[in-house]
C-alpha positions in Angstrom: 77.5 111.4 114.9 78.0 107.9 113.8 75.2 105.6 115.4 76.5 102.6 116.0 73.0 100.5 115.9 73.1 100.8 112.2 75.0 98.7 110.2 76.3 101.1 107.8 77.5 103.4 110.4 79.6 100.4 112.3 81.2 100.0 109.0 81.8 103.5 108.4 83.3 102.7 112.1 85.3 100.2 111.3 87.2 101.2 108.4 88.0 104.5 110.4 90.1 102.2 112.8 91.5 99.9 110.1 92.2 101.9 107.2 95.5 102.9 107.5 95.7 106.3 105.0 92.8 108.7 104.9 92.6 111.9 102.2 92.8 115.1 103.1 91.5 118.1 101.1 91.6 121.6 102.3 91.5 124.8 100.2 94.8 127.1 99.8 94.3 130.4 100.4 94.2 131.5 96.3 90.7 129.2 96.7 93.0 126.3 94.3 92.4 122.7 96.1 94.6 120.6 98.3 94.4 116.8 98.6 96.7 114.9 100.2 97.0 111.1 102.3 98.0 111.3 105.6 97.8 109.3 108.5 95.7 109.0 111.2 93.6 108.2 113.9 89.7 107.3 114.3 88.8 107.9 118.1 85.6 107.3 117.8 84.1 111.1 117.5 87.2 112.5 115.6 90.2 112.6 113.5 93.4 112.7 114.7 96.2 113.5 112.1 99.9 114.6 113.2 101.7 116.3 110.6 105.0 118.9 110.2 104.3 122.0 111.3 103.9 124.9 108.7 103.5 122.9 105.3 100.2 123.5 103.1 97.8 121.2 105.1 98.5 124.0 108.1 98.3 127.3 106.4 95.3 126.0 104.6 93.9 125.2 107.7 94.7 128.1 109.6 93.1 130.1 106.5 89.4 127.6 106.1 89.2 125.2 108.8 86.4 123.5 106.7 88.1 120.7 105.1 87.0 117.1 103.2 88.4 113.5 104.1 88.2 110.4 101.7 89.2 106.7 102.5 90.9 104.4 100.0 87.8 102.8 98.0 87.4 99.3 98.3 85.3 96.5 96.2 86.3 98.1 92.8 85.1 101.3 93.9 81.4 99.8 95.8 83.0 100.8 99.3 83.0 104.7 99.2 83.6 106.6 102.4 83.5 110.7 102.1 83.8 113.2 105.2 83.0 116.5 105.7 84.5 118.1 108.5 86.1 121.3 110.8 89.6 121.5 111.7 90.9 122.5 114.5 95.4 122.7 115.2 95.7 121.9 118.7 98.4 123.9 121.0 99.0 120.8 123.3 101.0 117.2 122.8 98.5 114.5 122.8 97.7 112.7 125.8 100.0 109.4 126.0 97.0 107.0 125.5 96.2 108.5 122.3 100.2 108.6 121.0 100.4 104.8 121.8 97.0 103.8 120.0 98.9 106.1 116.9 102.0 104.1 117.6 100.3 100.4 117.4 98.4 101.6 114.6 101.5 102.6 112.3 104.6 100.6 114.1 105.3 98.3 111.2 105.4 101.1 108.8 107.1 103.0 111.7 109.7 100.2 111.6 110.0 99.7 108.1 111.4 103.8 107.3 113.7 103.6 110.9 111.2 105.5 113.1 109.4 105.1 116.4 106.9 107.1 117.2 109.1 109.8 119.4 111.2 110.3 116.3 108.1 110.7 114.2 106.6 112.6 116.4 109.2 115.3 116.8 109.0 115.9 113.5 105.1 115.4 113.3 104.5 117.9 116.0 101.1 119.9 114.6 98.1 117.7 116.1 94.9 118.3 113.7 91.5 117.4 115.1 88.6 116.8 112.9 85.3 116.6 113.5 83.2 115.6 111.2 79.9 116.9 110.5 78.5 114.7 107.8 79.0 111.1 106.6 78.7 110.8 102.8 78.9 106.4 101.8 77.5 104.0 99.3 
């Protein structure tokens, strides 16, 4: 979706692979809304997020897969990036290429609360993917 050949879409890129929290809104099932950071993973074509199994993020999910992400702005607010996108909660572990990309994204934070990523993601265990269907930046 992102085309690479224009500049504002390789930034868009890049700030997906640095940025190290992303927002996530979803809508509870009363139709009230649901923001919250998380962590994650830019692959390229979607977002990865890991997160505990059964908290609001999930049912909301399970209920409206539609759901909005928002990076941290930047510049005073002149870097916005806004996401529109379907979830999907994936069955399966992830594949080990993609756990240790997650792992040298986060280790120092890892490090820093005692964890490794096979304690984090024990208790992490619900893989969301994203993909987004529209880019929203200025």
């Amino acid at each position: 979706m992102l085309d690479l050949t224009q500049t504002k879409d390789t930034h868009i890129d890049q700030r997906l692979r640095q940025e190290l929290i992303i927002w996530l809104g979803s809508v509870k099932s009363n139709g009230r809304p649901h923001l919250v950071p998380v962590w994650f993973l830019w692959d390229g074509s979607q977002i990865i997020i890991l997160s505990q199994p059964g908290n609001q993020k999930i049912r909301n999910i399970q209920h409206n897969a539609h759901v909005s992400l928002a990076l941290e702005t930047v510049n005073d607010g002149e870097d916005i990036i806004v996401i529109e996108g379907d979830a999907q909660l994936v069955d399966s572990p992830l594949d080990e290429k993609t756990i240790q990309d997650y792992a040298t994204k986060y280790a120092p934070k890892l490090q820093g609360m005692g964890w490794n990523i096979e304690t984090m993601s024990k208790d992490y265990s619900q893989v969301i993917t994203i993909k987004p269907t529209k880019f929203l930046s200025w």
